[in-house]
KOLTITI-183512 format. One record per residue (C-alpha): residue in three letters; x, y, z. Coordinates in pm, whole numbers, plus 50000, padded with zeros to 5 digits. Example, Ala and Ser with C-alpha at 12.3 -4.5 7.8 and 13.67 -1.06 7.14 Angstrom:
Ala512304955050780Ser513674989450714
***
This chain:
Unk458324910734000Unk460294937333793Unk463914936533691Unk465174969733662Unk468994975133495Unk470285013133430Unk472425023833188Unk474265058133274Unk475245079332969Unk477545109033061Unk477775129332755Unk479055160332780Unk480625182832540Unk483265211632609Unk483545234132353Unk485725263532282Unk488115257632578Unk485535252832795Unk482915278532695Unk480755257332486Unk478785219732551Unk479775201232296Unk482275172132265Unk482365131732179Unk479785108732357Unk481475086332648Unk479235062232912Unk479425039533187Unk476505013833365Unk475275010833692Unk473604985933792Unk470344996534018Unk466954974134094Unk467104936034170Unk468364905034024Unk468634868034054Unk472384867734023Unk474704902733936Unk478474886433815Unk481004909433648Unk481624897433305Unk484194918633251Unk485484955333309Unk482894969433115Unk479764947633106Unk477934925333341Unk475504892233356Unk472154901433491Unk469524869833544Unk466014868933561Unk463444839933614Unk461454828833278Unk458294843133325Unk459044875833521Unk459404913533440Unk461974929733272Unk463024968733262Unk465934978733086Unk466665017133139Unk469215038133002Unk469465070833140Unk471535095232895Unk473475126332934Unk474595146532664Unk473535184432512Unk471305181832251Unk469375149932430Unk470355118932327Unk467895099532127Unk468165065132248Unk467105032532071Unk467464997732212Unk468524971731979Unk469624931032048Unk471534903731936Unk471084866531919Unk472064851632202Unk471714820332285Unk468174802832145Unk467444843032088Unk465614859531826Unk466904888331608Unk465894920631750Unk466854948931523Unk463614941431332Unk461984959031606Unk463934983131787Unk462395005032061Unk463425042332045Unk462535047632387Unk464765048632734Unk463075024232896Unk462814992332779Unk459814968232896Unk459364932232861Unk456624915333030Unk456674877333124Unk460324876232945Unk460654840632745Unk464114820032726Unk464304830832389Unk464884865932472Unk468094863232651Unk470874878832510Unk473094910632501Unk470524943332460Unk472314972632277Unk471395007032429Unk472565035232182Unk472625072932262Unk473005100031995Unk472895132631959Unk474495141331644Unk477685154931816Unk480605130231781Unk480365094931821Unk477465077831942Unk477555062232277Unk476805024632277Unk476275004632612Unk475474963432632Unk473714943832912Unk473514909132892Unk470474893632981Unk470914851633131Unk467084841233166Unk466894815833387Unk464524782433352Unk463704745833438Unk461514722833285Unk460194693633363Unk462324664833319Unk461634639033032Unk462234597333155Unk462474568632917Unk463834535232912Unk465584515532689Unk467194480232619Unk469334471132336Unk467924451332078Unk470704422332126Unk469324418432524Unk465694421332402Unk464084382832502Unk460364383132455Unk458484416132517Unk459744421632850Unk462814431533026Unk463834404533271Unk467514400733327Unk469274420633121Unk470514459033094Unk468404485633094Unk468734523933036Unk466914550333187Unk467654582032991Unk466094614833204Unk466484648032921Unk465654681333073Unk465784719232919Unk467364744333197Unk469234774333253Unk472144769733448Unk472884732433370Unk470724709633593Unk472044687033801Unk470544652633806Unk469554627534136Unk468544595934090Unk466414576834329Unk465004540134361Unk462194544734574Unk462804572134794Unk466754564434804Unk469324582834636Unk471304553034351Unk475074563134437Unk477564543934200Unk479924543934366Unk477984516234724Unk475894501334397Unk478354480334157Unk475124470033927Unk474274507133841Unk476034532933583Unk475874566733572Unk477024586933279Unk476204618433034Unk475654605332673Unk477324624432401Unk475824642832108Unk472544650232272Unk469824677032228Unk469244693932594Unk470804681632918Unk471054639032925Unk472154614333192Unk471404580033175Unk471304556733434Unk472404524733319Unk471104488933536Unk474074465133432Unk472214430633521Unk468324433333648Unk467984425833974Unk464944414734163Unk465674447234395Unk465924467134055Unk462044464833988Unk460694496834162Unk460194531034107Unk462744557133998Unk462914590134008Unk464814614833814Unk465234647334012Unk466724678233849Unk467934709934007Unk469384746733947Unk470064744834277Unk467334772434395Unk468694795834123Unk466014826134134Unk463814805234353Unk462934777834078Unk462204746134249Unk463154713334191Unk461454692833931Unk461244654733848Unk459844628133729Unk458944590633812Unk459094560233655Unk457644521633772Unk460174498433618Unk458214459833622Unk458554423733501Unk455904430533200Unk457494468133071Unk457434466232704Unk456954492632458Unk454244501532260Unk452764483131930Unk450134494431696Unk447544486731423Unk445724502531198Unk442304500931139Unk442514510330756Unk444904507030432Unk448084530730410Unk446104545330130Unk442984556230153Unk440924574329955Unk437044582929950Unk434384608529812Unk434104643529964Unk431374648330258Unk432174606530363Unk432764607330712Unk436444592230784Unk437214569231110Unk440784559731146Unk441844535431447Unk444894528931600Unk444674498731842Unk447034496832104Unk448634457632068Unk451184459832323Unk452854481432582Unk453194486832954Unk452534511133107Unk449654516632874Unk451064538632601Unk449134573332552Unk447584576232180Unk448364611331991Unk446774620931620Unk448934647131436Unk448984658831073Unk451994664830876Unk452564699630805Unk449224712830950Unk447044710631200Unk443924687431263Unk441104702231051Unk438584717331298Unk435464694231222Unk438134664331380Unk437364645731637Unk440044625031873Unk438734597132125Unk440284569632273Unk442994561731983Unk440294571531706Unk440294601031494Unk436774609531347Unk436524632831071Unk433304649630916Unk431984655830576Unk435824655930445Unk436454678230219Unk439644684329946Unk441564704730220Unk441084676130442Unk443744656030232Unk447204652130340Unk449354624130579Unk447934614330931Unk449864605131177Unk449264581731513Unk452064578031757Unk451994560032078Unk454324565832369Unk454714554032697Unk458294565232729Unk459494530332681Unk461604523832418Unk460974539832067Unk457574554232027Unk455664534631789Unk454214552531495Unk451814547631167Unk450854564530913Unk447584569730655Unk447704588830341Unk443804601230331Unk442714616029930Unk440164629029915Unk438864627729542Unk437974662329359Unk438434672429013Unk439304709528902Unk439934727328541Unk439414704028223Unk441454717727970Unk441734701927617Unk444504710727350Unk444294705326929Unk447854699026803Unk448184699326421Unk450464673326245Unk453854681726426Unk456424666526216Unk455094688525944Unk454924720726147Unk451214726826034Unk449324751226217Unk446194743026064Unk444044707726028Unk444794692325661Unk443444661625514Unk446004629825534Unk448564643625786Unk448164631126199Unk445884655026420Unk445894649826844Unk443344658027083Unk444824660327439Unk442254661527773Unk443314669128116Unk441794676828426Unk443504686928788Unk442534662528979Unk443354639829325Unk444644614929347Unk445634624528964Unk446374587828865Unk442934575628938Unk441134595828658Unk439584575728391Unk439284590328071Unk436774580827808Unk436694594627416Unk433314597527200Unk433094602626865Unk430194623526747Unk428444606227111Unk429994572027021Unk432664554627216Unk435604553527049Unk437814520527011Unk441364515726946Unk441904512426580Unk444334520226339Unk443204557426242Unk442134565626630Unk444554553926896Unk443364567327251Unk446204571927499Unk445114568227887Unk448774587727956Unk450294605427702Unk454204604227759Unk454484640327543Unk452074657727778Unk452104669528129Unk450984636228377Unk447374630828388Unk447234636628019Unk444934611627795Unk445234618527414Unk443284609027102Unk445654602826805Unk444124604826457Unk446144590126187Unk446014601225869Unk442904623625854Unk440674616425610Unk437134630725532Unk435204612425779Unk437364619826064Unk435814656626060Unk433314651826370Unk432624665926700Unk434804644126926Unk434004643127366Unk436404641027654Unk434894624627943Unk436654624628292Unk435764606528592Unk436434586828927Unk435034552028807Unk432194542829115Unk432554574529270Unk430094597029355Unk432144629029219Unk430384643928900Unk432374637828602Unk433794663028354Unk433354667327972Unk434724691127708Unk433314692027302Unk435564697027011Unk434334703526699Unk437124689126427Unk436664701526055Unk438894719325825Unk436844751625889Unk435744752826250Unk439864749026368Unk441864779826273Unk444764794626377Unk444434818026692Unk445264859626624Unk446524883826866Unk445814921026843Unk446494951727035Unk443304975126920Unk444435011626744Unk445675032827063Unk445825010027303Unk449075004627259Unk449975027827573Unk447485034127824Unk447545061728102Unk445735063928428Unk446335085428701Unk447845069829021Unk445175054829232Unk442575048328970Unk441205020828717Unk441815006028353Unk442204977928155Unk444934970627962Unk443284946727624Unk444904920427377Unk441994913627140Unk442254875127023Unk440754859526739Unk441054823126649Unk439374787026631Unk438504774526918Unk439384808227122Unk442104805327329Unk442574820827677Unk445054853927697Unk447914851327985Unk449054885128074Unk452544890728223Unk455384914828336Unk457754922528044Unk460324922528300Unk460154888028438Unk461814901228792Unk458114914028843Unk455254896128926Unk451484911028852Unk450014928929117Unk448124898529248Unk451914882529298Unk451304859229057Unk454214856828734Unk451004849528476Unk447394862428493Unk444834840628312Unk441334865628100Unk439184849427914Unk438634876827689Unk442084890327669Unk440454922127908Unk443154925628244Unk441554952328477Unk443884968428736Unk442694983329041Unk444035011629268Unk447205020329027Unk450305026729188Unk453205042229002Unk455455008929064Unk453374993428826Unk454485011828525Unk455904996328219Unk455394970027924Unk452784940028035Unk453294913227768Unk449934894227680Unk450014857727480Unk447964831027387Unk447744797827589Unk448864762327453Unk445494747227581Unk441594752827522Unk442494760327130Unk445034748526878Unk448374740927096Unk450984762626814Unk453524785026893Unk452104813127080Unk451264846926953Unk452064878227150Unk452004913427221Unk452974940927446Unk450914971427648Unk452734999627782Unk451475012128112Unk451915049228207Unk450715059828564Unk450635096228581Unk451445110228957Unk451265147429101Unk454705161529123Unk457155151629408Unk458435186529567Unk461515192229792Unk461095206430081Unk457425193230184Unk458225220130494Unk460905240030587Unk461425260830894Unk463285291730763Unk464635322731038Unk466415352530941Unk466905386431061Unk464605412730956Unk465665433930657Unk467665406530507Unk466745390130214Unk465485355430155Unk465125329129859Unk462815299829888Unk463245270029665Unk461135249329549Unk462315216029359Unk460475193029153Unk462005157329190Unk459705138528987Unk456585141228801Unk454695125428552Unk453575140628327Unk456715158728375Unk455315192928237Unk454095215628499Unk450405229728410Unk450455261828702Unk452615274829007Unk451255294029259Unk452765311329527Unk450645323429891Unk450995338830190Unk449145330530528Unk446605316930252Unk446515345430015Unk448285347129621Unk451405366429575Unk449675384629272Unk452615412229232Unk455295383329353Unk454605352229126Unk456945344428879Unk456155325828574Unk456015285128583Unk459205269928525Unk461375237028622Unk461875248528976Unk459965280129110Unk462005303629367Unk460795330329527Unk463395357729706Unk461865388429914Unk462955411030204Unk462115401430534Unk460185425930775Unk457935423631063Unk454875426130858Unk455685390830611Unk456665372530814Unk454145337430797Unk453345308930640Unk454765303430238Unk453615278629990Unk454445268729648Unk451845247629507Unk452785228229200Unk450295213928890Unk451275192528664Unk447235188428485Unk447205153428708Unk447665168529078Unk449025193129313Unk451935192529534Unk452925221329800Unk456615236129929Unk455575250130303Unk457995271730397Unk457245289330786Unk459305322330757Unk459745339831103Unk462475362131205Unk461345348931598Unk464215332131736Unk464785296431783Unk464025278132113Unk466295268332371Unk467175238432487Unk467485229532823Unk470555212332993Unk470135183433177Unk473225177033304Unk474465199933553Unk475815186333822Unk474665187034154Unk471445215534051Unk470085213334411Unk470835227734671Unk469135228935079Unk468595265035171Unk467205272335512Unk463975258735626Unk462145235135406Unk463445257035094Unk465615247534789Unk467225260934520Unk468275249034143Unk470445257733901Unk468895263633552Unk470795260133261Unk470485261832895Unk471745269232552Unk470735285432282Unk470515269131914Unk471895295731678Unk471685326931843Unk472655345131489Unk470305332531275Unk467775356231376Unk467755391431539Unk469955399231821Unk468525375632162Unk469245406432453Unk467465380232735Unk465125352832812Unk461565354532973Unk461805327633264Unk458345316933395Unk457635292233721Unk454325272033806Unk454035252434109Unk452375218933936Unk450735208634244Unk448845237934208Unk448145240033769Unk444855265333802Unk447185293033998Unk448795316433779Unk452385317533756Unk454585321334135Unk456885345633892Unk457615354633549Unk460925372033494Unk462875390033231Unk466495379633225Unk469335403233036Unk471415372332886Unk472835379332542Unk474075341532415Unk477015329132223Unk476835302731986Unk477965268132189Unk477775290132503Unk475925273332829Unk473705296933011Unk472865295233406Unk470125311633653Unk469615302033974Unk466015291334086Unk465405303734430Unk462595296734744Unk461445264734577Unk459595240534839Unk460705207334985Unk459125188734816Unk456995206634565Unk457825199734117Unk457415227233969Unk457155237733552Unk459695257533436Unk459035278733093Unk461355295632913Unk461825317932575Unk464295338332392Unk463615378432330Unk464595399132057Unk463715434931964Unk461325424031764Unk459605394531889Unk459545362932170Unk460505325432032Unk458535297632150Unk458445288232519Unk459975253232627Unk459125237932914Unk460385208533177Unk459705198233558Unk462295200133800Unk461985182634114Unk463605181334461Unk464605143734387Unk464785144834058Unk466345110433846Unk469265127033640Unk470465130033988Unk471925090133872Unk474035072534153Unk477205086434291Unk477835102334623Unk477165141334580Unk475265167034775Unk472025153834652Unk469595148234988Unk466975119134901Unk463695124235065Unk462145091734903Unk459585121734731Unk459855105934415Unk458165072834363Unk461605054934239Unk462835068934549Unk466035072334475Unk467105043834304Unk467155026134586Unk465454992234607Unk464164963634820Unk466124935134898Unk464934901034823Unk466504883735068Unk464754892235390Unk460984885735536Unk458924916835409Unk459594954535274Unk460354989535341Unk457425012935272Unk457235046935129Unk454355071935320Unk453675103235424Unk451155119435650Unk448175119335376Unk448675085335338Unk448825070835675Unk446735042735828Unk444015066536009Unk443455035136255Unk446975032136318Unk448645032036654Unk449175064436775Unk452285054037022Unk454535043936726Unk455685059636436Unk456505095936250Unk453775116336218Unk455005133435943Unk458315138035727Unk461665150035886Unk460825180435682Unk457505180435861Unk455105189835615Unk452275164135529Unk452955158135082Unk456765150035257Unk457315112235215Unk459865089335443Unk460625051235417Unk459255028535732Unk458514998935857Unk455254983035965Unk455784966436318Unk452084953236300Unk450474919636210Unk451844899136048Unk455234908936103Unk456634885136419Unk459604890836606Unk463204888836441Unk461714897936080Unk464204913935856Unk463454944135609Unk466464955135398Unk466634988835228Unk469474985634911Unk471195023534772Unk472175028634439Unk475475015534387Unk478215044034385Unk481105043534233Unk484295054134368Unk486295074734164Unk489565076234388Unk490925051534579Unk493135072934768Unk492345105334979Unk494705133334923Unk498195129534993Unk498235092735041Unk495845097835371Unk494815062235298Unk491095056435125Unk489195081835075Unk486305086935314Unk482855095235235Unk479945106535487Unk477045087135520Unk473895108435693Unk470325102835749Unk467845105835998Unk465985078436161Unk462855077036367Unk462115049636590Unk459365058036841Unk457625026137054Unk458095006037383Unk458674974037179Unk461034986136905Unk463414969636770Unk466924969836521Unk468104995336280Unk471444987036120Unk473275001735878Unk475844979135630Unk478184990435380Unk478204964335067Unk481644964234918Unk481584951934526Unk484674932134432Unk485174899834334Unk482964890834601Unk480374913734782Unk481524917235130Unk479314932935387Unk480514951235723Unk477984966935993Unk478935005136046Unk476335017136283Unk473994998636501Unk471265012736743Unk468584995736951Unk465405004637114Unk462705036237191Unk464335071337047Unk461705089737138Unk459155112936949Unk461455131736762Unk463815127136404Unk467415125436465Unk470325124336290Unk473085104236241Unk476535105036051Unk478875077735962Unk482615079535814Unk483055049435612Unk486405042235381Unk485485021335105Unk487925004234898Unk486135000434564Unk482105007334435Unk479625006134731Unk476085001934862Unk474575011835191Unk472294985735336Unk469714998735650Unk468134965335774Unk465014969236043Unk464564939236218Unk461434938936433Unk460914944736791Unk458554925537052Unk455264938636942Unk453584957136712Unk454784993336890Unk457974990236711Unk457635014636370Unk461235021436272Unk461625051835951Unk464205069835808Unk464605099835583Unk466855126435420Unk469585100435312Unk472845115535137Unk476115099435013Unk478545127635021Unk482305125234962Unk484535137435241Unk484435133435650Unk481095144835798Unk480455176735937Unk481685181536316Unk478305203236413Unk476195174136241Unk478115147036437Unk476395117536662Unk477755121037026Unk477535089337243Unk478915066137043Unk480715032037114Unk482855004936887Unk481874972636994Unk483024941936763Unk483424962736498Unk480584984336484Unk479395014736628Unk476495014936865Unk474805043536954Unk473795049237363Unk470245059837427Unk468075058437746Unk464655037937662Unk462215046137917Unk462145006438074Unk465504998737977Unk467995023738219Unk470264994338320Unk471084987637909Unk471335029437902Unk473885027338168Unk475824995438091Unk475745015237732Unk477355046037926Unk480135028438108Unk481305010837803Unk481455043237613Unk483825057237915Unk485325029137886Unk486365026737488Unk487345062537480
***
């Protein structure tokens, strides 16, 4: 099903006392389509409801000269998201299989540039029901055992709906009522998430072991059913216990397979066994069977917190959890730090030297280090001290203290890491340790690169050259710390001190710092540098196009500026016409190039400036015409149609014409008309029309002989002396939709496919249908039913209902109008309401048809419906007429209802509906027509039914 909402716009703009169209936005909504439930919110705004799950359409149909652009936006409403992130510039807004979280108040904006924009709200109430959560509970103090015999017991029944729910509670199949059962409580909890009521046993009762049921409703709101849920409350209900078929902890080798148990120990009914992991998902090689998760050659990523959780809605769900670490060991690192008390920087004999090893590893505390000394295994003593986890260093950090270095200490000492009994392969670094193989590390920037250029878009490398003992790594940086590298990352680690940067843009410009790293190499204050990055770019020119009219023999200046560039120096400027040089016109390169020139017939075309700066090449287009500009097209005239004899129309054109000085004088307008039924004909006419416009000033023609109920293209174009502007175009339409709903002399002949804006109601058995001749049933039955339009042509389309299988007797079809809205509630000098003419013509051709009635739906507070015209039975062959005075007293729909006849010969159509305000017409009037409770009823003579035709008659006589 589709929701359809419309928001009118009327934006029109007097200008100049009258002449003009221009003038501050203002709007108003109508409501058209179907809903759940329609409640006035307030003056200016209204609820609309929808079921979770259907169709929405939001349209807003603008008025206003320019047209509007219109752009939907949204709040947060409640449980919403934000919606400005994506707003839809579009009039029609579409939302298929609308969620709860989309509810809210939808923003529908129309501008145009002139005044103030025009800003409508909807508010959208989506409507839900889920199903209904039950658990039970007893508190602690009552708990005896592991069953509930005796004492009180909670059922709690939580449910998620839109309107509030309302909660029954049955044992068995009969409804618990508190008030005829004194050992029962029912109450709403406070400070709960969702909807809550509890129903609390006071005592247990051998009657209170059975089934209950928690039944929630939104009472039929947008047809969603009931829902609930049931619950078998016994002697042995417990909740649920588990246990674990491993440690807390556990941690094993990468590619082990992993089996982790939960064992349900208790719990009635039996609980239902869930595996979760915190934070992500279950890796995909998982497995989950019967309370056992199974994992499969684990891996690193496989590590984290498992969860098993057991619920069986009684009481608390129980819950365990496993850490799982998987071992793995990344980047050993090792660090030389020189006697620090002295401040050395180098190794010197008799002062302290430490070697520091670490490695990223999991679980970090398990890592065993182990220290060699030229390959032998060193031992505590008083010149080496090994440190498993050195308190100075990040955790994970084992040291090697020398004290005191003397001449033997020089050696090549080893870091070993490893899981002890694991099967993950361990880790080992080399130091060499002498006076000569240790120096201090050196950072250099080599002679010019200092400042390195590239042009946007390409490659280079930006180099620190470092020198040193071992050779440290080189992390390069932002100077600015705001900025990350391009990777995202604040620090960059090279090996060689070489950072290569790919695909240059020009926000990476500026200083890169590059330093030395604390670890792999003598752990000293670090030495650094700095790189300045240029990124040269082709110039950025204002305009990049420009539409430029003038008169002819007038002259003109085009400027080109140059808003950045890099470098900023421009290399050549070229100027071209329709693609060739300027050669006698170019003036010499400077900041910004301008070019002036008189305008004639013969240069008029297509200018560039194109801009070189030795990197790349920018162009100014400039399209120079003295052709005028194009109209625009009005779109809100009111009431354009108009019936003309036969099955003829007419419509009034209008237009305006966007600065009618800027160019030569406009002396008329070429007017062309294509029937687009019919797109390989040539045009039915093309016309010149003598119209000389005004600036602001709205222009009319009146399109004659169109057909009923033919669209046709309408093209049009401003003429000068010199020249025709570009053609516009739109379709016009017998039923056209800026035609939006108020009574007016607009006829609806259902010819468009939203016929109208009228809409089916939801409330009966089955639906109106739209058809015409070329889409009849070609097996239908021949005694029932139009043949073609009241119009009589065969594209005509009418509204009917089908009589036939599997329609029965008594089924209802109702047909909804737009709702109008009355702008007086008086008729002219206090005659009382003022009336308005309701006329249509109806069909209803067949021995066994039935009921077509006519309503008019009053909006106030409450809608109140009233029959206004009634009429039974066989019509004969023909279309007819009918007219009806109503007198509403505020905004109103018309309702025709069909109900069904005996049998299947019982079509029923109608046609050529209008709204109009005003009595009806005394030539177009319905004679034999009778009040009876309330309603007219219109006499006709069925062939088999004379004796209703004359009982019919008498009352008539009668009543008048």
């Amino acid at each position: 099903m589709e929701l359809f909402w419309i928001l009118v716009f009327s934006i029109i703009y007097p200008y100049a006392q009258g002449q003009g169209v221009y003038a501050p936005a203002n709007a108003k909504i109508v409501h058209e389509g179907q809903a759940c439930v329609v409640k006035d919110d307030n003056i200016s705004e209204r609820i609309y409801t929808i079921r979770e799950g259907d169709h929405l359409v939001l349209k807003c149909l603008v008025k206003g000269h320019p047209r509007p652009q219109v752009r939907w936006t949204k709040t947060a409403g409640s449980a919403s998201d934000k919606f400005q992130e994506t707003s839809i510039y579009n009039e029609t807004l579409r939302i298929e299989g609308i969620q709860r979280v989309q509810g809210g108040r939808y923003y529908c904006k129309a501008d145009n540039g002139v005044g103030v924009a025009a800003i409508k709200s909807i508010r959208v109430d989506v409507q839900y029901l889920d199903k209904p959560v039950l658990t039970v509970h007893q508190t602690i103090s009552d708990v005896r055992g592991s069953f509930y015999q005796e004492k009180k017991v909670f059922f709690r029944c939580t449910v998620n709906s839109n309107p509030p729910a309302r909660f029954i509670w049955k044992r068995g199949t009969i409804p618990i009522e508190q008030s005829k059962d004194k050992g029962v409580d029912i109450y709403e909890p406070l400070y709960t998430q969702g909807e809550t009521e509890v129903l609390k046993l006071k005592n247990l009762r051998l009657k209170d072991f059975a089934n209950y049921t928690c039944q929630v409703s939104v009472r039929n709101v947008c047809e969603i059913p009931d829902s609930s849920v049931t619950f078998l409350l016994t002697i042995g209900t417990t909740p649920p216990a588990l246990r674990l078929s491993v440690n807390e902890s556990l941690v094993v080798d990468p590619g082990k397979d992993v089996t982790l148990s939960c064992e349900v120990t208790a719990g009635l009914p039996k609980p239902t066994i869930t595996w979760s992991r915190y934070l992500n998902p279950l890796p995909r090689n998982s497995l989950v069977r019967d309370g056992t998760l199974e994992l499969r050659s684990v891996t690193p990523a496989d590590s984290g917190f498992y969860n098993c959780t057991a619920v069986n809605n009684v009481g608390n769900p129980a819950k365990r959890n496993v850490n799982l670490l998987v071992r793995s060991m990344g980047n050993l690192t090792f660090q030389i730090t020189p006697d620090s008390n002295k401040d050395s920087e180098s190794i010197q004999m008799g002062r302290d030297l430490k070697l520091s090893c670490h490695v990223d590893a999991e679980p970090q505390d398990k890592v065993n280090y182990t220290w060699y000394q030229n390959a032998m295994l060193i031992y505590n003593s008083d010149s080496l001290i090994v440190l498993h986890s050195d308190p100075d260093m990040a955790p994970g950090t084992s040291s090697l203290e020398i004290v005191d270095m003397k001449f033997h200490d020089q050696a090549t000492y080893s870091c070993v890491a490893n899981f002890p009994g694991s099967t993950v392969p361990e880790l080992r670094v080399d130091v060499n340790i002498t006076q000569n193989s240790v120096t201090p590390p050196i950072l250099t920037v080599p002679e010019g690169g200092q400042v390195v250029s590239v042009r946007e878009g390409g490659t280079t490398d930006l180099v620190c050259l470092v020198d040193g003992k071992p050779r440290p790594p080189v992390l390069w940086s932002r100077a600015d710390k705001d900025l990350t590298m391009p990777t995202g990352e604040w620090a960059v680690e090279t090996r060689d001190g070489r950072l290569r940067l790919t695909n240059v843009t020009r926000d990476l410009m500026g200083a890169y710092r590059c330093q030395t790293a604390p670890y792999n190499g003598l752990n000293v204050k670090p030495r650094q540098a700095q790189v300045q990055l240029n990124v040269q770019y082709a110039p950025v020119l204002d305009p990049v196009f420009q539409d430029v009219r003038s008169p002819n023999y007038q002259f003109v200046t085009l400027r080109c500026i140059i808003q950045k560039s890099n470098p900023p120096h421009m290399a050549s400027i070229r100027w071209t016409r329709n693609g060739e040089p300027l050669t006698s016109l170019t003036p010499n390169p400077r900041e910004n190039p301008q070019l002036k020139f008189k305008l004639d017939p013969s240069n008029n075309g297509t200018y560039k400036c194109r801009v070189n700066n030795g990197v790349g090449s920018s162009t100014c287009t400039f399209n120079i015409s003295s052709r005028p500009y194009s109209a625009e097209f009005y779109f809100d005239t009111p009431n354009p149609i108009r019936n003309l004899k036969g099955n003829n129309f007419s419509y009034n054109l209008q237009w305006t014409q966007r600065d009618p000085v800027a160019t030569d004088r406009i002396i008329g307008y070429w007017v062309n008309v294509r029937n687009n039924e019919k797109m390989n004909q040539m045009n039915l006419f093309s016309k010149q029309i003598d119209k000389e416009p005004v600036k602001g000033g709205l222009m009319s023609y009146i399109l004659t002989d169109l057909k009923i109920p033919l669209s046709y293209e309408i093209r049009l174009a401003p003429i000068t002396t010199y020249s025709t502007g570009d053609y516009v175009s739109r379709t016009i339409k017998y039923s056209d939709s800026y035609n939006y709903p108020r009574p007016s002399d607009h006829v609806c002949g259902f010819e468009d496919k939203h016929i109208c804006g009228f809409s089916q109601d939801r409330g009966d058995n089955f639906d109106w249908t739209r058809q015409n001749h070329l889409t009849q049933n070609p097996k239908r039955s021949s005694n029932t039913g139009p043949e073609m339009d009241r119009s009589g042509t065969k594209e005509g389309c009418y509204m009917y209902i089908e009589a036939s299988s599997p329609r029965v007797p008594g089924d209802t079809a109702r047909l909804l109008s737009p709702l109008y809205n009355v702008t007086a509630a008086r008729g002219p000098k206090g005659s009382g309401r003022l009336p308005y003419c309701i006329s249509f013509f109806y069909h209803m051709k067949g021995k066994q048809t039935g009921t077509l009635d006519v309503w008019l739906r009053v909006k106030s507070i409450a809608s109140v419906d009233t029959k206004v015209w009634s009429l039974i039975g066989n019509q004969g062959p023909d279309w007819n007429q009918a007219n009806i005075i109503v007198n509403p007293s505020g905004p109103f729909q018309v309702v025709f209802q069909a109900i069904r006849g005996s049998g299947y010969e019982g079509d029923i159509a109608i046609d050529d509906v209008s709204v109009t305000k005003g009595k009806c017409k005394q030539e177009n009037s319905v004679s034999n027509t009778v009040l009876i409770g309330g309603a007219p009823v219109l006499c006709s003579q069925p062939l088999a039914a004379s004796l209703t035709f004359a009982l019919c008659s008498y009352l008539l006589l009668l009543y008048r």
